[in-house]
Structures are given as structure tokens and as C-alpha cells.
C-alpha positions in Angstrom: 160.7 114.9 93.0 162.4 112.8 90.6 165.6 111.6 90.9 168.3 110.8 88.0 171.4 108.6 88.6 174.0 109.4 85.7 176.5 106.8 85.0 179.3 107.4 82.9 181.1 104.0 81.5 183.1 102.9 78.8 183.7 99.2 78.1 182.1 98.0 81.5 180.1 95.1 80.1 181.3 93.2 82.9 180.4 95.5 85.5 177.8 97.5 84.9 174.7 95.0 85.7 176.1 95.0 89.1 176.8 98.8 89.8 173.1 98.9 88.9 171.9 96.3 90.5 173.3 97.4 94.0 172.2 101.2 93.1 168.2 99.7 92.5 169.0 97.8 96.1 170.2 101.2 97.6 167.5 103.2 96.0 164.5 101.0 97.2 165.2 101.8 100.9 164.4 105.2 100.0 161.1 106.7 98.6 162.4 108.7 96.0 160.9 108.2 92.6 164.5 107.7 90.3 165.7 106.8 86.7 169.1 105.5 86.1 171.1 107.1 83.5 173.9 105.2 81.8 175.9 107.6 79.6 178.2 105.0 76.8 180.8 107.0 76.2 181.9 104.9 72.9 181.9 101.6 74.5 183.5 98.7 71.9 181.9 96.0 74.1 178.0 95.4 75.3 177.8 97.8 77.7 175.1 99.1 76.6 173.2 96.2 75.7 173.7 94.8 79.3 172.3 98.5 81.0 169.2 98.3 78.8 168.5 94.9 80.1 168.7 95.8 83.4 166.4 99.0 82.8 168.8 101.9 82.6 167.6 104.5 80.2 171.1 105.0 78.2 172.5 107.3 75.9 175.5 106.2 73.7 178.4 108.6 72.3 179.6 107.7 68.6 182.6 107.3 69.9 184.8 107.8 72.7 184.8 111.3 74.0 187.2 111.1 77.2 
């Protein structure tokens, strides 16, 4: 079973390495196989930048859609 984590942000440059970070951290004490989904809902800043460094697989909105 695979397991996908969805995050929704918007402008959370500054915070998003680390909600990642501690969600890999949680997820490695278990032995589910998992992606983690960031979903950029129109973000002005790098947060989507910063979740593809740290290996989320994201998907960005054109714009901000609430």
C-alpha cells in the first residue's frame, strides 16, 4: 500500500522544509511505503522551490485558488 501525504500551502517558504522534514522523521518509524504531496496553491514566494528540494512531488496552482 502506498501512502500519499497532501499538503496544501501558500507562501510557506519558511516553513515548509520543516513540516516535511518532521513528516519524513514521523513516517520512517513506520513501514509504509509514502510520497509527500505539496499542493502550491499560487504561492508568490519559493515555496515550491524549497518542497522540491526536500523531495516532495508538488503541484503548483496559477494562481491562488482559496
Amino acid at each position: 500500500m502506498k501512502v500519499v501525504i497532501t499538503i496544501p500551502a501558500y507562501n510557506e517558504e519558511r516553513t515548509i522544509v520543516g513540516v516535511i522534514k518532521e513528516i519524513k522523521e514521523a513516517m520512517s518509524k513506520t513501514s509504509y511505503n509514502y510520497i509527500i504531496h505539496v499542493l502550491d496553491d499560487g504561492s508568490k514566494d519559493r515555496t515550491a522551490v524549497m518542497a522540491k528540494k526536500e523531495g516532495a512531488v508538488v503541484y503548483s496552482n496559477n494562481r491562488n485558488m482559496g
